[in-house]
N, CA, C and O atoms as a MOPAC input file, in Angstrom:
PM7 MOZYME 1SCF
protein

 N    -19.74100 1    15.33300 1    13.23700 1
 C    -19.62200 1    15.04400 1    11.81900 1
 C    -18.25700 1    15.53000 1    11.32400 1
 O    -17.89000 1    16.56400 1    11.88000 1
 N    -17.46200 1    15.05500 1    10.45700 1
 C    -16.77400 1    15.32300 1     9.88800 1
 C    -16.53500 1    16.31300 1     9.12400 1
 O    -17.52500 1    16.55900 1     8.43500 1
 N    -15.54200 1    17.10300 1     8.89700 1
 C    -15.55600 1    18.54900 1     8.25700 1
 C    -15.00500 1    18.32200 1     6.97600 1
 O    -13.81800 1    18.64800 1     6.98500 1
 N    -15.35300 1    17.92400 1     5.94800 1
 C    -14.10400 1    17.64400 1     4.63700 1
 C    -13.63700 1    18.36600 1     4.28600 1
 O    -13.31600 1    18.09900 1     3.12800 1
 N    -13.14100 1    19.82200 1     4.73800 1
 C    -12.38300 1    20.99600 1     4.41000 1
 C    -10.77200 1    20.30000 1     5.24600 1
 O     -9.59600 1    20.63800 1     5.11900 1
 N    -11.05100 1    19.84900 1     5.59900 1
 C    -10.09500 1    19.23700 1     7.05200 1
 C     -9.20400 1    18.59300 1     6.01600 1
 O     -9.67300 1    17.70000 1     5.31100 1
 N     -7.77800 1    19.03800 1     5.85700 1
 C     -6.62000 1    18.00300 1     5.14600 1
 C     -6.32500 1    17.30800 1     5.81500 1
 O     -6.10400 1    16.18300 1     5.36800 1
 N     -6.09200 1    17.62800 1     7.71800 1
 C     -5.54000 1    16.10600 1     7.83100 1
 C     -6.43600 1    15.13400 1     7.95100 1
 O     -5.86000 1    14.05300 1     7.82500 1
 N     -8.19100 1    14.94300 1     8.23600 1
 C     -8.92400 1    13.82200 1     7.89800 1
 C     -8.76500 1    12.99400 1     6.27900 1
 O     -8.95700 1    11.80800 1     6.01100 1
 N     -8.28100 1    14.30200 1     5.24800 1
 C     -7.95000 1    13.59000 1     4.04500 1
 C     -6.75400 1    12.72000 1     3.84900 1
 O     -6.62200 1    11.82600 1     3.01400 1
 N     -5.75200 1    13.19600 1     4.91300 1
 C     -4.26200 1    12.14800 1     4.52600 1
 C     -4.87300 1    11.40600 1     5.54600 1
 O     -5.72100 1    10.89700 1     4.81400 1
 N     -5.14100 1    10.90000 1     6.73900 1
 C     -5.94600 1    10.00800 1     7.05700 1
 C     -6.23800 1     8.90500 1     6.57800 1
 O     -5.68600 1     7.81500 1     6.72800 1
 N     -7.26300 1     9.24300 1     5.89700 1
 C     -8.34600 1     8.20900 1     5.15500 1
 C     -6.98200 1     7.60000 1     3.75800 1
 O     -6.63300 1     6.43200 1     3.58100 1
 N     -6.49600 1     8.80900 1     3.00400 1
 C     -5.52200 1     7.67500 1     2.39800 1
 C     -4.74900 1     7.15700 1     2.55600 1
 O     -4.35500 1     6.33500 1     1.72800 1
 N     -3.78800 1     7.51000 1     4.37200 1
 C     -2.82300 1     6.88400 1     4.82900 1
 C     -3.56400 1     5.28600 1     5.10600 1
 O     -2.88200 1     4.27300 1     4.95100 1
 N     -4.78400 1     5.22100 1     5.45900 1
 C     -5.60900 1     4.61900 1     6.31400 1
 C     -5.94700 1     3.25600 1     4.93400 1
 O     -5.42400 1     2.14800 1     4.81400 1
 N     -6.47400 1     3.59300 1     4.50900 1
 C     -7.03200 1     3.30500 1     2.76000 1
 C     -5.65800 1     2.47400 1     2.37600 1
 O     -5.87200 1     1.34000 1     1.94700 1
 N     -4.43800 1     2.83300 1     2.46000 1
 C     -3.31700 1     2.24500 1     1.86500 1
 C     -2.96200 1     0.92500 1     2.51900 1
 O     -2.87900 1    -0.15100 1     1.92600 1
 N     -2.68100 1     1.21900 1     4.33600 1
 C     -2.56200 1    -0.03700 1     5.29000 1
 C     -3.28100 1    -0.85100 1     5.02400 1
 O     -2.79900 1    -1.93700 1     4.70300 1
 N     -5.08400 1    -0.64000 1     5.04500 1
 C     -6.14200 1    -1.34700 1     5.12400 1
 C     -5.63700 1    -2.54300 1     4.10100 1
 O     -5.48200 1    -3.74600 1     4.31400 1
 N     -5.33800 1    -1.35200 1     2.30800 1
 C     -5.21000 1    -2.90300 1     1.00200 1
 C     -3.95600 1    -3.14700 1     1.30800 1
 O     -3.58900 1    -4.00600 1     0.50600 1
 N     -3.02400 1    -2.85900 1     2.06900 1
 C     -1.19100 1    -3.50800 1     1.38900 1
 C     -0.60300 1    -3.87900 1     2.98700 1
 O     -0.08800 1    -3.01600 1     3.69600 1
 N     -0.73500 1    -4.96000 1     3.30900 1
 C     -0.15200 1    -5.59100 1     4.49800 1
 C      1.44100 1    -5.19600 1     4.64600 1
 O      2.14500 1    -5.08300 1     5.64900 1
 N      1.66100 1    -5.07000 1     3.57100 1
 C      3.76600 1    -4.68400 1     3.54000 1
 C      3.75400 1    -3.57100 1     3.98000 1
 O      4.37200 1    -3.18300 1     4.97200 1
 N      2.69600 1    -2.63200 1     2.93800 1
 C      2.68700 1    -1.41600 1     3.77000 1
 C      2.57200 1    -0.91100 1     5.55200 1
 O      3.19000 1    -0.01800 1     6.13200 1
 N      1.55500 1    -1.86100 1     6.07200 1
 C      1.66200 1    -1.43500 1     7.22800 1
 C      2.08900 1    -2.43200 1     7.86500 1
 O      1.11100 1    -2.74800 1     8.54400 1
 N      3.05300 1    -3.27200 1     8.14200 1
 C      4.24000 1    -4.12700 1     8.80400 1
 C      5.02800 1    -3.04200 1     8.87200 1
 O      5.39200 1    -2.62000 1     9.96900 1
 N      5.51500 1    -2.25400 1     7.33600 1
 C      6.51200 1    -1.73900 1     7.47100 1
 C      6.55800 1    -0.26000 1     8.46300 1
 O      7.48100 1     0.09400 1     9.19600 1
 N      5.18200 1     0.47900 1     8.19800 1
 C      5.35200 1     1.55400 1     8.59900 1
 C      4.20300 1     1.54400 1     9.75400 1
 O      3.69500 1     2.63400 1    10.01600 1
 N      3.82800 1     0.57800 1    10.35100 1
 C      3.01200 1     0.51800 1    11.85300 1
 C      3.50900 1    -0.94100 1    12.66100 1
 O      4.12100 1    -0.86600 1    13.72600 1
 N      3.35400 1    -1.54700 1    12.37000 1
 C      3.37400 1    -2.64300 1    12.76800 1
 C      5.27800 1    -2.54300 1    13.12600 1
 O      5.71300 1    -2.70000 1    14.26600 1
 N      5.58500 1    -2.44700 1    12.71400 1
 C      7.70400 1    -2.51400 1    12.94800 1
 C      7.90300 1    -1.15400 1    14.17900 1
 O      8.44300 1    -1.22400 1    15.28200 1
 N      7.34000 1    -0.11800 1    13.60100 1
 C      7.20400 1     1.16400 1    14.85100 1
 C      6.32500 1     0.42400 1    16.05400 1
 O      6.61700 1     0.85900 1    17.16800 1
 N      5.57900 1    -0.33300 1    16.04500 1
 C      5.25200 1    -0.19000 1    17.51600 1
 C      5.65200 1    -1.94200 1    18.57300 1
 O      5.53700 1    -2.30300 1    19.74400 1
 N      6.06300 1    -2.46000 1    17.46700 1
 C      7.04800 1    -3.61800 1    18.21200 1
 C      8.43300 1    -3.61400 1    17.91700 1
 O      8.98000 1    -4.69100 1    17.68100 1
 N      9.14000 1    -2.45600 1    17.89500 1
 C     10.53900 1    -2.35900 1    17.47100 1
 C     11.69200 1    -3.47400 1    17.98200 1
 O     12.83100 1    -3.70300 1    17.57500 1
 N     10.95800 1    -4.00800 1    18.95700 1
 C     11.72700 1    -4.95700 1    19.42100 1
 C     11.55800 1    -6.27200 1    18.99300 1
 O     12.27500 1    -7.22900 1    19.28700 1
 N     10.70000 1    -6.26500 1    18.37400 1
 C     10.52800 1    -7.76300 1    17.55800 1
 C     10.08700 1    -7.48700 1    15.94100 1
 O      9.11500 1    -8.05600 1    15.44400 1
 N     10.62000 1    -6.89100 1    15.47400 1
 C     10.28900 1    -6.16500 1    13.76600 1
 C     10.07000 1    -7.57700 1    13.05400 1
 O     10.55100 1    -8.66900 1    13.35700 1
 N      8.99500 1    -7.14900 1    11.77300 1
 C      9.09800 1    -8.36200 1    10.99700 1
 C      9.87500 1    -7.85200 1     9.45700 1
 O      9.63600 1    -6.92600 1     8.68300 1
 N     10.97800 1    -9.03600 1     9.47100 1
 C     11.92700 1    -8.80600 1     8.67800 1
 C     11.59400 1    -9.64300 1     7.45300 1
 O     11.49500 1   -10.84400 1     7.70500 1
 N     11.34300 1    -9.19500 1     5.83700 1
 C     10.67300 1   -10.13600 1     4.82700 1
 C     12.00100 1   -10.05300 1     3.91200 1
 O     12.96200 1    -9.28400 1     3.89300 1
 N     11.73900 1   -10.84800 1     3.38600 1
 C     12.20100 1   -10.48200 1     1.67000 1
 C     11.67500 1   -10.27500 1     0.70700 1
 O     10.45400 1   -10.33700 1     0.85000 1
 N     12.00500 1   -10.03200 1    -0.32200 1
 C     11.45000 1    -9.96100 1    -1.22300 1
 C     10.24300 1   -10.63000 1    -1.75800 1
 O      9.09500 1   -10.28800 1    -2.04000 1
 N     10.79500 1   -11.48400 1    -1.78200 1
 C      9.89100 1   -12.67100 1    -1.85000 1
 C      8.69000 1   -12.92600 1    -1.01000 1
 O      7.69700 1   -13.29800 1    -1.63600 1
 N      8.59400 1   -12.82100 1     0.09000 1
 C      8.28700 1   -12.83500 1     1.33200 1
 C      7.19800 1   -11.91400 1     0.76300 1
 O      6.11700 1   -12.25800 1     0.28400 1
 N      7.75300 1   -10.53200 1     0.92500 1
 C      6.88200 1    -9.23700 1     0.78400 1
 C      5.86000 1    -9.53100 1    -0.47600 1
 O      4.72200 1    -9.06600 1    -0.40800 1
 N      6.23800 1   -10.25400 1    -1.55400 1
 C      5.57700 1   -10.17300 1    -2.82500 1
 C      4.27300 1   -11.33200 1    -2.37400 1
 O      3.16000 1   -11.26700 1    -2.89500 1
 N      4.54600 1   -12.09100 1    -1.60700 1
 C      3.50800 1   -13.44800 1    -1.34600 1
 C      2.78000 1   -12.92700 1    -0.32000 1
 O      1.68700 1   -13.48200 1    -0.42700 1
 N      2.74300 1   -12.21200 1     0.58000 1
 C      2.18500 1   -11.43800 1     1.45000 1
 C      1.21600 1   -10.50800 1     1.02100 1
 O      0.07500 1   -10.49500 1     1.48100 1
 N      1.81300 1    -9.37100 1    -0.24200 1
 C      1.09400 1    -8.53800 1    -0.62700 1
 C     -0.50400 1    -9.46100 1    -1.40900 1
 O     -1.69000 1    -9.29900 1    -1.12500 1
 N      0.14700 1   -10.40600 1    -2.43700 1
 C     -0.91200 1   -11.36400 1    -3.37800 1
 C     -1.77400 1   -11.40000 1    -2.09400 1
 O     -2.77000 1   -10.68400 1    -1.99800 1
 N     -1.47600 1   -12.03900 1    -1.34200 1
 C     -2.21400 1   -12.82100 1     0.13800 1
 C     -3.58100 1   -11.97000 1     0.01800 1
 O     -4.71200 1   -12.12100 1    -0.44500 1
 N     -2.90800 1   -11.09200 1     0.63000 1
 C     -3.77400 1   -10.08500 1     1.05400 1
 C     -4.62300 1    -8.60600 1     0.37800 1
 O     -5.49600 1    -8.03200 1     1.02900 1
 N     -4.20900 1    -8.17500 1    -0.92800 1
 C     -4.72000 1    -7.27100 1    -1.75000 1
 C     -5.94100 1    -6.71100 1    -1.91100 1
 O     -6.52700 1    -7.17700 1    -0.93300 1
 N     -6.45800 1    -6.26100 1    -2.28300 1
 C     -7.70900 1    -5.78500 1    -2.24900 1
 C     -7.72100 1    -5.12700 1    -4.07700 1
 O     -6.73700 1    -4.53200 1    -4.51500 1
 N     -8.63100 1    -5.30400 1    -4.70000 1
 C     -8.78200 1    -4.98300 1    -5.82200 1
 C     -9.18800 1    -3.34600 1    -6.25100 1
 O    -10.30100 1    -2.82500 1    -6.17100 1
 N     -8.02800 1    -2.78900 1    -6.68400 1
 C     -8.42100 1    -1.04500 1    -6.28300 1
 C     -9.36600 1    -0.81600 1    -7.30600 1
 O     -9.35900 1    -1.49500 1    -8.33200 1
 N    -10.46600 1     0.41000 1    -7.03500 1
 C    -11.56600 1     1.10500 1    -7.70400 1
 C    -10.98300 1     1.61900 1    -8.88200 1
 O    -10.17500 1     2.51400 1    -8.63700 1
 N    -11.14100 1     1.31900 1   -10.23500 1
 C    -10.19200 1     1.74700 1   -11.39300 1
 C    -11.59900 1     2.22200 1   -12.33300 1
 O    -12.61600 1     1.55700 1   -12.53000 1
 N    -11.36000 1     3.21000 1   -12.68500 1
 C    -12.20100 1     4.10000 1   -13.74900 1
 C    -12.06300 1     3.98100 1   -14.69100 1
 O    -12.98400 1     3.86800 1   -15.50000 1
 N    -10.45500 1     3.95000 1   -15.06200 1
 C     -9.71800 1     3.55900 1   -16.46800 1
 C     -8.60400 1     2.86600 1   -16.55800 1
 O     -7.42800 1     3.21300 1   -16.45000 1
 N     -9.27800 1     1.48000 1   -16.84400 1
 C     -8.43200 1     0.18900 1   -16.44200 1
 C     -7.20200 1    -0.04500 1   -17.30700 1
 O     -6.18600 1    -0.67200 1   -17.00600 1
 N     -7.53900 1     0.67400 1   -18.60500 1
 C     -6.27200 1     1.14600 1   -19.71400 1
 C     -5.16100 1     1.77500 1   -19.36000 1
 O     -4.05100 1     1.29600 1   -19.58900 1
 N     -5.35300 1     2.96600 1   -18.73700 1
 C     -4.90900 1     3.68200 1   -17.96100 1
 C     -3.93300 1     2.83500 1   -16.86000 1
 O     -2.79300 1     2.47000 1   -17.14900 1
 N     -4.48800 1     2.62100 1   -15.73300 1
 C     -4.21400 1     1.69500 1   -14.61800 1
 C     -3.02000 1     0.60900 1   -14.85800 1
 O     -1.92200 1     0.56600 1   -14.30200 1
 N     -3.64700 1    -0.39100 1   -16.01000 1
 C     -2.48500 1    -1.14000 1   -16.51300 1
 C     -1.47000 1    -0.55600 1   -17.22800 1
 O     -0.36300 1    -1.07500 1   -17.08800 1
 N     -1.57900 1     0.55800 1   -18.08800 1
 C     -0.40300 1     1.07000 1   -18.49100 1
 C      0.46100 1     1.63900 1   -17.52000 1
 O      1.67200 1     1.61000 1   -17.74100 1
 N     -0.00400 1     2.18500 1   -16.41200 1
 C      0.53800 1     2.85100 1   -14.87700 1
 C      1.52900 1     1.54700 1   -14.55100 1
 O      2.72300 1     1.30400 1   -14.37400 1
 N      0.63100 1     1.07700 1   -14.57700 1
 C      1.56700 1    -0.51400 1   -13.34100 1
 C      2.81300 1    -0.96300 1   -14.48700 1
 O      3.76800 1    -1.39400 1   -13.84100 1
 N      3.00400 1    -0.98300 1   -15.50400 1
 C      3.64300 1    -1.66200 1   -16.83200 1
 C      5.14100 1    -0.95800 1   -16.24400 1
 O      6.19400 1    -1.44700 1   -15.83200 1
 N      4.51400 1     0.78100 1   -16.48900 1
 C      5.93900 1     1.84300 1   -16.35900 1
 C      6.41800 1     1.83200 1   -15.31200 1
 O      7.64300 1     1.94000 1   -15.24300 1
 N      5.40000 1     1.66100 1   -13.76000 1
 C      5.95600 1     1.44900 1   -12.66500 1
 C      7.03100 1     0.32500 1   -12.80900 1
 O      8.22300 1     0.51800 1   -12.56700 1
 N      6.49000 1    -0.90600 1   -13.23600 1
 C      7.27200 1    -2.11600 1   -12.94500 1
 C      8.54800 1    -1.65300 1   -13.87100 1
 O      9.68400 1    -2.09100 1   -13.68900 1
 N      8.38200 1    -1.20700 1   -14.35000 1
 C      9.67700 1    -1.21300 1   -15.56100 1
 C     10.53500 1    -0.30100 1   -15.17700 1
 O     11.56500 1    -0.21900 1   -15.84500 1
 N     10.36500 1     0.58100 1   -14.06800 1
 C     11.65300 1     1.46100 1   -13.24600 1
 C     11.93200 1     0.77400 1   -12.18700 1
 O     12.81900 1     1.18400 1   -11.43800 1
 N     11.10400 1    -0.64000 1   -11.84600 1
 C     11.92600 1    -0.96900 1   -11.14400 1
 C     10.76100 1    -1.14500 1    -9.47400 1
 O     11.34000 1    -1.69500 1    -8.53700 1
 N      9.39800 1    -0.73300 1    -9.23000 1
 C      9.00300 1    -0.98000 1    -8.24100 1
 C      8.70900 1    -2.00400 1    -8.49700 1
 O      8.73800 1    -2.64100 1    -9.55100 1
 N      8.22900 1    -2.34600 1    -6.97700 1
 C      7.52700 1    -3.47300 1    -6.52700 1
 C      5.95000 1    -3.29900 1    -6.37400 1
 O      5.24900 1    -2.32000 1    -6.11800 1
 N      5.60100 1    -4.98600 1    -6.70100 1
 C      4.04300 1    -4.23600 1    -6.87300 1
 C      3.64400 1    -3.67700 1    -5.07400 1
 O      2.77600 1    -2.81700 1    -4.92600 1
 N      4.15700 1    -4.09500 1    -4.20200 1
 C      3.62100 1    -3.65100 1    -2.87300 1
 C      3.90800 1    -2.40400 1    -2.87100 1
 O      3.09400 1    -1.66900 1    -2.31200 1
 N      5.38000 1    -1.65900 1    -3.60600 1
 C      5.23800 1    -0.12200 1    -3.23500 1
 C      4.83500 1     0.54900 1    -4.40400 1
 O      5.40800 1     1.63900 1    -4.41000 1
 N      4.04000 1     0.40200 1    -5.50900 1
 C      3.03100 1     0.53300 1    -6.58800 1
 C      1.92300 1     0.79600 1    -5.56200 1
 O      1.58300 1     1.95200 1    -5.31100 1
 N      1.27900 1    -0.40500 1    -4.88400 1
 C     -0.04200 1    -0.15300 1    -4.25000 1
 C     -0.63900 1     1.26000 1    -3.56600 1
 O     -0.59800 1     1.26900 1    -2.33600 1
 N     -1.04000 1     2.13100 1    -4.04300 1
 C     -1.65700 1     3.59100 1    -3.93200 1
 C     -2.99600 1     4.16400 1    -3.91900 1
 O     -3.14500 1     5.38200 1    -3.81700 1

């Protein structure tokens, strides 16, 4: 059984949790590390039609909240794939 005192089962599950919803995410940081020799190279564009593709609708408590999050994110400038958290 699992010990939930355990931090690294906790970065785990949200390293794990992040790949699972954001495909950019893990191209970039699994998928490119273990075929370095054939990396997949996107653009922008690319990355943004990929992420839609594939998303997963995150568990939101306070959807007020949430959308005001994503508004300020976008407005410094992320992308919604490196928003996805």
């Amino acid at each position: 059984m699992f010990d939930p005192e355990k931090t690294e089962l906790d970065e785990f599950l949200k390293e794990y949790t992040r790949a699972r919803r954001n495909a950019v995410f893990f191209i970039e940081n699994y998928w490119n590390k273990l075929h370095p020799d054939n990396p997949i190279i996107l653009t922008d564009d690319e990355k943004q039609q990929l992420y839609k593709r594939f998303r997963m609708a995150p568990l939101v408590h306070d959807i007020v909240a949430y959308t005001k999050r994503l508004e300020e994110l976008r407005a410094k400038g992320y992308k919604d794939w490196e928003i996805d958290a």
